[in-house]
Backbone as ProteinMPNN parsed JSONL, in Angstrom:
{"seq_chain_A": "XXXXXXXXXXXXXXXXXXXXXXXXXXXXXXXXXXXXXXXXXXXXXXXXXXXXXXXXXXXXXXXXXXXXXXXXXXXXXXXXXXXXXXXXXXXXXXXXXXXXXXXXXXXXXXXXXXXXXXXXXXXXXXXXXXXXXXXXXXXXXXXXXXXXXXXXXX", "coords_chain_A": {"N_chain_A": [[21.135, -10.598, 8.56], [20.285, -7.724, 6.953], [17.753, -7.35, 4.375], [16.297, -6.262, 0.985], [14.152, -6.591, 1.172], [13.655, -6.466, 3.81], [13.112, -3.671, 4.342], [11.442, -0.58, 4.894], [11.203, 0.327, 1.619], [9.237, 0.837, -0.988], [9.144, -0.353, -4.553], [7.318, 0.854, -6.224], [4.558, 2.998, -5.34], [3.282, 3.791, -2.705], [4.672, 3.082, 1.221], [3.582, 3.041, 4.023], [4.976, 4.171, 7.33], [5.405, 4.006, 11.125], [6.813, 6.837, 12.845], [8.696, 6.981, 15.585], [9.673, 9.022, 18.002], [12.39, 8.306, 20.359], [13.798, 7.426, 23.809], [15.767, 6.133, 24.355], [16.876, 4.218, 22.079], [17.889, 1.352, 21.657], [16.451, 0.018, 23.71], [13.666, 0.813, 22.965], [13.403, -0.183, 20.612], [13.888, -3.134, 21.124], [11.616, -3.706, 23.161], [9.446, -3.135, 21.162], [10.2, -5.058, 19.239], [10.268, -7.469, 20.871], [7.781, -7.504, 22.385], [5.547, -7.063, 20.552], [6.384, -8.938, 18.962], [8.151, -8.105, 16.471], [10.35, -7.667, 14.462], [14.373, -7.006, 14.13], [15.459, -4.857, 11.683], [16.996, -3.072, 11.298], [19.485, -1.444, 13.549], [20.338, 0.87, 13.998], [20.307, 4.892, 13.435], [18.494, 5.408, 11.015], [16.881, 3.415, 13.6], [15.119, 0.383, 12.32], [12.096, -1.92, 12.763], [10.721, -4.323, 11.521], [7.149, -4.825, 11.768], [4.784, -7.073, 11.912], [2.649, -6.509, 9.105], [3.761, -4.14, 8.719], [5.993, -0.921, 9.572], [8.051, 0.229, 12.052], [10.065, 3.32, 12.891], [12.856, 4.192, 14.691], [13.993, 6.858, 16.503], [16.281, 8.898, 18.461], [15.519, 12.414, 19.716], [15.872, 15.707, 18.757], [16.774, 18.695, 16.887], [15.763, 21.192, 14.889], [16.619, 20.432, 11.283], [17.823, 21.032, 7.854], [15.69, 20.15, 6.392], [13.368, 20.219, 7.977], [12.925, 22.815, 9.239], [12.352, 24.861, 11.89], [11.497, 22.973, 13.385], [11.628, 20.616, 16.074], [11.892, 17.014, 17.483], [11.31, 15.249, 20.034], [10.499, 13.227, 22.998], [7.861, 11.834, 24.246], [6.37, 14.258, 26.96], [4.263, 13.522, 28.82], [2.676, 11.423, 29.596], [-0.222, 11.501, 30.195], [-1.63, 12.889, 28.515], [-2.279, 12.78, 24.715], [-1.851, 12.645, 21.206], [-2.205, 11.497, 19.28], [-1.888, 7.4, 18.468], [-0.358, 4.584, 18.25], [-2.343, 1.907, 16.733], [-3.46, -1.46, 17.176], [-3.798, -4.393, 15.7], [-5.867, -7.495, 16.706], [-6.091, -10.852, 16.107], [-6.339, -12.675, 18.91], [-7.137, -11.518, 21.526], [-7.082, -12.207, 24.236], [-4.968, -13.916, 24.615], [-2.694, -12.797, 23.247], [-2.768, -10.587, 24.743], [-2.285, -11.646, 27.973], [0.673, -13.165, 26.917], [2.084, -10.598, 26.344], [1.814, -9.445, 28.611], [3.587, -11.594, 30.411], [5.966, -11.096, 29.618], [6.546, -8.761, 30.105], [4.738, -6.454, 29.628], [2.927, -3.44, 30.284], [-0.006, -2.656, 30.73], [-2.859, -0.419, 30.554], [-5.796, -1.146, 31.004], [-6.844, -4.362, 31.941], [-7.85, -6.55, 28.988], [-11.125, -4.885, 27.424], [-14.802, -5.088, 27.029], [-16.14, -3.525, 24.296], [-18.584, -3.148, 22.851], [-18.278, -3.16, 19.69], [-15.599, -4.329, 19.282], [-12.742, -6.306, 21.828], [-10.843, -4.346, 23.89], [-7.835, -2.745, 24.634], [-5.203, -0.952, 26.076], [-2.0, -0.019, 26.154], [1.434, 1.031, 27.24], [4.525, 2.595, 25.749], [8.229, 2.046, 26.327], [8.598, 4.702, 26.421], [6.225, 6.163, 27.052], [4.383, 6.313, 25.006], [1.7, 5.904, 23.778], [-0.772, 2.824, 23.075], [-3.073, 0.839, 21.316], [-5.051, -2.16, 22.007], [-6.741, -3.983, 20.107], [-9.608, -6.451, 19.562], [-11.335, -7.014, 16.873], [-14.847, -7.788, 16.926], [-18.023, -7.236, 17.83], [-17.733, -5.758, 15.735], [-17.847, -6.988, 13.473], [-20.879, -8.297, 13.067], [-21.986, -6.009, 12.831], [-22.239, -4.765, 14.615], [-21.261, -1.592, 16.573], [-19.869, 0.673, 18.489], [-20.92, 2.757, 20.931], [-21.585, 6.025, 20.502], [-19.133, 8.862, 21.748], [-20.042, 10.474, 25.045], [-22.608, 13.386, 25.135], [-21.607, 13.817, 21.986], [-22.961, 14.622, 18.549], [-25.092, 12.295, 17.061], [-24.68, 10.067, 14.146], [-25.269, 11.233, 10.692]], "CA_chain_A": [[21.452, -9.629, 7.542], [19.058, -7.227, 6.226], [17.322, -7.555, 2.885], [15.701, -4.926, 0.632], [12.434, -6.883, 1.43], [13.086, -5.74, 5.131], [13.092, -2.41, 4.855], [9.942, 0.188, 3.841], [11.242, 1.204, 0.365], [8.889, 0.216, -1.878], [9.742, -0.068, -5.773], [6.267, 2.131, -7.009], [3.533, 3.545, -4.666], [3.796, 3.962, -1.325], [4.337, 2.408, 2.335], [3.11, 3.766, 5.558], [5.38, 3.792, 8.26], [5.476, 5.682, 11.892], [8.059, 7.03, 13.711], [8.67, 7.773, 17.107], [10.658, 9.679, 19.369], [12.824, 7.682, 21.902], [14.815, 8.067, 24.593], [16.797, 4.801, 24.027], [16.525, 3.627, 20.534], [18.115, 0.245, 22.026], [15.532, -0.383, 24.615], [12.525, 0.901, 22.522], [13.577, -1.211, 19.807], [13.534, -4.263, 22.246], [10.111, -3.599, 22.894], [8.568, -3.743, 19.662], [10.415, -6.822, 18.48], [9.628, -8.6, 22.163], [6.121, -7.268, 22.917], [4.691, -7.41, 19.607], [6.923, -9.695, 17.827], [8.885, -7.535, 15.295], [12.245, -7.743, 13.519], [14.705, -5.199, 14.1], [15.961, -4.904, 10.619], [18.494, -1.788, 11.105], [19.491, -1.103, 14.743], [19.792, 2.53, 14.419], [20.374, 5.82, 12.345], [17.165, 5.141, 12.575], [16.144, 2.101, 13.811], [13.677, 0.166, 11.908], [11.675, -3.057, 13.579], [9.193, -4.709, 11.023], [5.718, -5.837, 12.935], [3.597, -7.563, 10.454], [2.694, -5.665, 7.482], [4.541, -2.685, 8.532], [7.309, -0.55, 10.317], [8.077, 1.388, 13.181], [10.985, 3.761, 12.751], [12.852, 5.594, 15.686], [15.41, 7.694, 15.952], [16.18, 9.705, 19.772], [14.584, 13.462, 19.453], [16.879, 16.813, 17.875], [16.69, 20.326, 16.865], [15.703, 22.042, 13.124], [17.449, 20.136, 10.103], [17.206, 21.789, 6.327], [13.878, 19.349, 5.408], [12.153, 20.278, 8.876], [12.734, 24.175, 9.663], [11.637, 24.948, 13.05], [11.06, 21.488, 13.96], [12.165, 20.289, 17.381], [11.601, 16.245, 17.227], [11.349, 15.141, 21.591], [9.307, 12.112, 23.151], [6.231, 12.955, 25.028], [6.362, 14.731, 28.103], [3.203, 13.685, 29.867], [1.882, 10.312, 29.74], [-1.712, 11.634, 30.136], [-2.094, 13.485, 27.373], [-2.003, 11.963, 23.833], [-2.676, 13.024, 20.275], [-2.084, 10.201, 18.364], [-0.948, 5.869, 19.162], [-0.207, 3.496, 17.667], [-3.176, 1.459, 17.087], [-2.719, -3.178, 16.694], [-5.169, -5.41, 15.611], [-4.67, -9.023, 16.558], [-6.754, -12.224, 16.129], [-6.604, -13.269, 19.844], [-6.857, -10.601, 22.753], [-6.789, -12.642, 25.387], [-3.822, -14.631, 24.143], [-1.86, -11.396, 22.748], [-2.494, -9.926, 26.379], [-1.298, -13.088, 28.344], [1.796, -12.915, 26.22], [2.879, -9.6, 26.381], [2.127, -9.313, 30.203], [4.562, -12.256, 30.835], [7.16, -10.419, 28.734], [6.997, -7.31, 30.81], [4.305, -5.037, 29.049], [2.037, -2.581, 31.469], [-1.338, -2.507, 30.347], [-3.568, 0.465, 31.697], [-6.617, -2.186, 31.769], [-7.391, -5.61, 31.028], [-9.075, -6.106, 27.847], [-12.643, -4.572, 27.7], [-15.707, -5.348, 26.092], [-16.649, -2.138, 23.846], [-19.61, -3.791, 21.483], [-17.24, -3.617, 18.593], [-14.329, -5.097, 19.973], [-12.494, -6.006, 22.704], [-9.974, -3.535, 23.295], [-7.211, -2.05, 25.934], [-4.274, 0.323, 26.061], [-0.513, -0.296, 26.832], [2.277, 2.332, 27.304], [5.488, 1.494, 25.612], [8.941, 2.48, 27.32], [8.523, 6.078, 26.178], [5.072, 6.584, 27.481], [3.44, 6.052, 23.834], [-0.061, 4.859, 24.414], [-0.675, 1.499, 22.248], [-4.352, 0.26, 21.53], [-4.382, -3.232, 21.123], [-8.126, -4.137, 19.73], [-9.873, -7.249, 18.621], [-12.583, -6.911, 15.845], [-15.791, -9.027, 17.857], [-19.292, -7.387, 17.52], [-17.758, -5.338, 14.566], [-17.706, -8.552, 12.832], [-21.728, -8.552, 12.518], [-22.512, -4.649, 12.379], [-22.513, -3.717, 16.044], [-20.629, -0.724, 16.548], [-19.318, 1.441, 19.74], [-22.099, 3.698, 21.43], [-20.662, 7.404, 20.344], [-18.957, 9.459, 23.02], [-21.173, 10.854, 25.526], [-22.011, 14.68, 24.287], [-21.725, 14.354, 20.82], [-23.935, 14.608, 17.744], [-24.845, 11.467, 15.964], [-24.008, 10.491, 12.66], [-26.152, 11.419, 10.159]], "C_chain_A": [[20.164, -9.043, 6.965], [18.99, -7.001, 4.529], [16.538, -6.465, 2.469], [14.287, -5.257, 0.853], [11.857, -6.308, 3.104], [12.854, -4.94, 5.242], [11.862, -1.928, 4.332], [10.811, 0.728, 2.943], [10.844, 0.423, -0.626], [9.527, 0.358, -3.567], [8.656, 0.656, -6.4], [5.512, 1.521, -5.632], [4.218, 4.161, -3.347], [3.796, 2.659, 0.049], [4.208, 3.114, 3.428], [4.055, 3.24, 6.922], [5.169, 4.296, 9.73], [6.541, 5.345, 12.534], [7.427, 7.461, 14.731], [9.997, 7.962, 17.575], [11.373, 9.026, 20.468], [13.6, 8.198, 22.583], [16.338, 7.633, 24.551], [16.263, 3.908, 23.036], [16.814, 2.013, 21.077], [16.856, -0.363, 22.643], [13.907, 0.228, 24.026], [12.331, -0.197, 21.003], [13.532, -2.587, 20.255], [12.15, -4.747, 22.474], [9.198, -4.263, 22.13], [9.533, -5.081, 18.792], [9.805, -7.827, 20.019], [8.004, -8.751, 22.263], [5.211, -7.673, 21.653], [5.305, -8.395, 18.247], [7.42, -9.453, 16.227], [10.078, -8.113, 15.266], [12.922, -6.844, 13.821], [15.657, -5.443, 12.754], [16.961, -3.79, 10.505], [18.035, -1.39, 12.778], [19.76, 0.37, 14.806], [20.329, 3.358, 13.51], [19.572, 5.445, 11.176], [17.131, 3.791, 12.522], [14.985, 1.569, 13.175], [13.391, -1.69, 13.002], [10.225, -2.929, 12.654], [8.29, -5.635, 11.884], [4.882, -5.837, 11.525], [3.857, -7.229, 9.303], [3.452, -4.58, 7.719], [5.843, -2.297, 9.265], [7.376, 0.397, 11.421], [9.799, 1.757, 13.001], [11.141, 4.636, 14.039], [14.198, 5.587, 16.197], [15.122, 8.747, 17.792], [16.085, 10.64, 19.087], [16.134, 14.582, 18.954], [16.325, 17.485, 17.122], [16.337, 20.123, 14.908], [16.821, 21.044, 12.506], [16.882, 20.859, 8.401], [15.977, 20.999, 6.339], [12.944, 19.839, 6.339], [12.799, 21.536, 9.639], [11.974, 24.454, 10.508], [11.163, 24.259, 13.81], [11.752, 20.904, 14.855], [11.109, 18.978, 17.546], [12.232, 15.453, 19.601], [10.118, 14.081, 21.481], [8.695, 12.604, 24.113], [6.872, 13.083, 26.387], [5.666, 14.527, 29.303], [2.993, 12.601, 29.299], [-0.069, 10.641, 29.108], [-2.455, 12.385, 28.999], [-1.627, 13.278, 25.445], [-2.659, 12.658, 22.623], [-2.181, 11.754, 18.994], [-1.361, 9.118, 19.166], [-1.392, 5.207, 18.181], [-1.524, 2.155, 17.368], [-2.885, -0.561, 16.486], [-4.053, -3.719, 17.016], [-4.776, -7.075, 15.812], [-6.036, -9.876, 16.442], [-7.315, -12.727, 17.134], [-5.92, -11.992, 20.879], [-6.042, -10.999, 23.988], [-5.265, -13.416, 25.602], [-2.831, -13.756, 23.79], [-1.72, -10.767, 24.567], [-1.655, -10.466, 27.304], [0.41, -12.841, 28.259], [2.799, -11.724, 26.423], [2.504, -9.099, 28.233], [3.238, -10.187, 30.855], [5.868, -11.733, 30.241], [7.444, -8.976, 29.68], [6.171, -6.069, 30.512], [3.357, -4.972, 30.305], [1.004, -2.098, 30.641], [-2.16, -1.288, 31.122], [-4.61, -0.72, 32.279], [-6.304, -3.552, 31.481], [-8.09, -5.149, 29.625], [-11.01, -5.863, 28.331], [-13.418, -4.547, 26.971], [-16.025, -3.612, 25.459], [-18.068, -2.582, 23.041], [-19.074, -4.365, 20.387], [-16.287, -4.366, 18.72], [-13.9, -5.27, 21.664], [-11.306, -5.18, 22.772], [-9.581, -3.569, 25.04], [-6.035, -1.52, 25.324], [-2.549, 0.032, 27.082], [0.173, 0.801, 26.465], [3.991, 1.528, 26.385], [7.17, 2.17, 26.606], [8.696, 4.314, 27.249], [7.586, 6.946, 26.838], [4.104, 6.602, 25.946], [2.225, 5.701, 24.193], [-0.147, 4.288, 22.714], [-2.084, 1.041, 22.977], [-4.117, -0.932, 20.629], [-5.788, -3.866, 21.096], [-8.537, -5.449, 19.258], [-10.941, -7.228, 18.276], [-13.957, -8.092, 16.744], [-17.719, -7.797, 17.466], [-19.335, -6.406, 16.068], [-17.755, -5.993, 13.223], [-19.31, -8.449, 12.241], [-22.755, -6.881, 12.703], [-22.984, -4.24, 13.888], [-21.501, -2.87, 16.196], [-21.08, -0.109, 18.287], [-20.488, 2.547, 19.882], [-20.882, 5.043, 21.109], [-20.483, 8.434, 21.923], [-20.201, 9.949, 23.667], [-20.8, 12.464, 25.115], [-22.073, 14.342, 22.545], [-22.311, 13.9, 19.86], [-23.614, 12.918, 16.753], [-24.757, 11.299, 14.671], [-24.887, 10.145, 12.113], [-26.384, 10.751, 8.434]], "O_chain_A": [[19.195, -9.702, 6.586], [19.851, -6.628, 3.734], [16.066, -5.704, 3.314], [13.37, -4.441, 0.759], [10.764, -5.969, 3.56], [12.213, -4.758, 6.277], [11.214, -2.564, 3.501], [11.349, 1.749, 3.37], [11.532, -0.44, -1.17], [10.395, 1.211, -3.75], [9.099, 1.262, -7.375], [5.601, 0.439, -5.052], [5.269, 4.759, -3.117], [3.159, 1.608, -0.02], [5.079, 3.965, 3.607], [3.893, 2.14, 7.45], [4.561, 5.361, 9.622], [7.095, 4.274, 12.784], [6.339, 7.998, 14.941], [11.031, 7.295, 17.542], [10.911, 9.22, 21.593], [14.169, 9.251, 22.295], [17.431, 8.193, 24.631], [15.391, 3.05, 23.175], [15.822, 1.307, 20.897], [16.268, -1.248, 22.022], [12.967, 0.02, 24.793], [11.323, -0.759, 20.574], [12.94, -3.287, 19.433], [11.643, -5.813, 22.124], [8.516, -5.285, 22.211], [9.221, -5.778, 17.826], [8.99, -8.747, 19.965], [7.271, -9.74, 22.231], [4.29, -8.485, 21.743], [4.904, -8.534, 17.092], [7.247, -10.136, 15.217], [10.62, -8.927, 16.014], [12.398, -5.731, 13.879], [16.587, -6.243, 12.856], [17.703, -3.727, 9.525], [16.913, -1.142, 13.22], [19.329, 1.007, 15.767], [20.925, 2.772, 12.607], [20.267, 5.118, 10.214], [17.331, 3.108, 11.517], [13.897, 2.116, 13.356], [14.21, -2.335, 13.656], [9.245, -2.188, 12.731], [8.516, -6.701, 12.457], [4.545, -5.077, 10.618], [4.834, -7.453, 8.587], [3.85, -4.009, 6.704], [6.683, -3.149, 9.556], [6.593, 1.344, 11.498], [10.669, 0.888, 12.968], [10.319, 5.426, 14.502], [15.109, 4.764, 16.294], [14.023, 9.154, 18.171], [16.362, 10.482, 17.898], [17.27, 14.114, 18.865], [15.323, 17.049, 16.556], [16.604, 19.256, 14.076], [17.851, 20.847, 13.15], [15.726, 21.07, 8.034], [15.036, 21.786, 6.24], [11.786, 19.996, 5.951], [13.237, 21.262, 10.756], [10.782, 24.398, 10.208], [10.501, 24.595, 14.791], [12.821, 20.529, 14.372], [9.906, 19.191, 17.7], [13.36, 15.351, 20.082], [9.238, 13.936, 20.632], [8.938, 13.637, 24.737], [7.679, 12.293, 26.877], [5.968, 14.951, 30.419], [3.147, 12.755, 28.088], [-0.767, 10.241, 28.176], [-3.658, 12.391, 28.737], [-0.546, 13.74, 25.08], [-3.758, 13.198, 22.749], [-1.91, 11.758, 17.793], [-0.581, 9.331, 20.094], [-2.409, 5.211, 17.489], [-1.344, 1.284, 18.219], [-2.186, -0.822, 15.507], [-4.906, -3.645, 17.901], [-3.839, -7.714, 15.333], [-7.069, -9.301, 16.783], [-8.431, -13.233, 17.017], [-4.75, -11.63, 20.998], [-5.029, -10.567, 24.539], [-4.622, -13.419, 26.651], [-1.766, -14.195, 24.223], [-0.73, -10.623, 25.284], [-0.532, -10.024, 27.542], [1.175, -12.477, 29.152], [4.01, -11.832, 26.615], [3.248, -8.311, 28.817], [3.859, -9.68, 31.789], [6.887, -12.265, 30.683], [8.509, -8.369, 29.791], [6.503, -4.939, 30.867], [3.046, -5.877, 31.08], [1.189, -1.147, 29.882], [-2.056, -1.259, 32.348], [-4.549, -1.204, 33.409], [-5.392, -3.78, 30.685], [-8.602, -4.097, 29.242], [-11.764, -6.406, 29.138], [-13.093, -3.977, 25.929], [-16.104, -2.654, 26.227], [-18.443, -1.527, 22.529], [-19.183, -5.537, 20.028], [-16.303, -5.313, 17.934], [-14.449, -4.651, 22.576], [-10.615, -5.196, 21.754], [-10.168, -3.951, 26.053], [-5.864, -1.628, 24.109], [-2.264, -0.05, 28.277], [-0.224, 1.54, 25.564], [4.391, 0.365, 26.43], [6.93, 2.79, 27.642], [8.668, 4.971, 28.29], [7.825, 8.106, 27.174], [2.956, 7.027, 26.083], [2.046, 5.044, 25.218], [0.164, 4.832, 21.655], [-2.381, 0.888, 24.161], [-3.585, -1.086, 19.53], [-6.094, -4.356, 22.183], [-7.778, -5.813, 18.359], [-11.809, -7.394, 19.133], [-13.614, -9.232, 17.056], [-18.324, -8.173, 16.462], [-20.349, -6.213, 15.397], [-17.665, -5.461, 12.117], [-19.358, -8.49, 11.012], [-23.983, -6.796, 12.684], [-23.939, -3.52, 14.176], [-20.464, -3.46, 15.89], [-22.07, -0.315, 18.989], [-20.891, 3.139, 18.881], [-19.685, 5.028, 21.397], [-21.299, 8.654, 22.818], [-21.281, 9.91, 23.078], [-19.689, 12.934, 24.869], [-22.969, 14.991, 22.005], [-22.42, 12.674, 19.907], [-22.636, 12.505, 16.131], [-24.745, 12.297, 13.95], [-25.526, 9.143, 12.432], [-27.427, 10.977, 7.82]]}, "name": "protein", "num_of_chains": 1, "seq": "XXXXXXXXXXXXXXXXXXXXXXXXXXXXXXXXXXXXXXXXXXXXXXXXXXXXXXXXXXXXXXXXXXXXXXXXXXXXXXXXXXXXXXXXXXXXXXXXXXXXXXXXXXXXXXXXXXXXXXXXXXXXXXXXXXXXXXXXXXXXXXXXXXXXXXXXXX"}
């Protein structure tokens, strides 16, 4: 049974949630309670699934409503091209990876050393891209070499 502690509505400020676009609210909801060990606290109209501190809300895609005029709400089209993901911080990479590879998740790499962390990139059924990072030379002030190309920071 869900409780008012499951859901995001706080009683003053705010909470940060994101939504996404599915195809199958069932089977993306699956997901994020299996892969990353959420809740699904309301199975749909919309679906919520608390992970950790927060929420992922999602609701399959549809046309203009009065609040969002001109707004056509669809899940990505292309894999390869991305303007925002989901980004997860965990404690243990190697152990988080492990885990969600025996469960069924598709990783682009292994985890990879960056300086700052180790980090890698999973898809979820939708094609979402999901960075799943662990804090390691950002810990004692080493930081990520800046893209190649662009101006350092000043």
């Amino acid at each position: 049974m869900t409780t008012p502690g499951d859901l995001p509505a706080p009683d003053q400020g705010l909470v940060l949630t994101h939504f996404l676009t599915v195809r199958d609210v069932a089977r993306s909801s699956r997901f994020y309670a299996e892969i990353l060990g959420g809740e699904v606290v309301l199975k749909e109209n919309p679906a919520i699934v608390k992970v950790a501190n927060s929420w992922i809300i999602m609701n399959p895609g549809g046309g203009p409503t009065p609040d969002k005029p001109g707004v056509t709400l669809a899940p990505p089209e292309s894999s390869d091209t991305v303007s925002s993901f989901l980004n997860v911080r965990v404690a243990d990479i190697g152990a988080f990876y492990a885990d969600a590879v025996a469960k069924g998740a598709e990783f682009l790499t292994e985890p990879l050393d960056r300086k700052a962390e180790l980090r890698c990139y999973m898809r979820d059924p939708d094609g979402y891209l999901i960075e799943v990072g662990q804090a390691t030379g950002m810990r004692h002030g080493v930081f990520a070499d800046p893209p190649a190309g662009s101006q350092p920071a000043v």
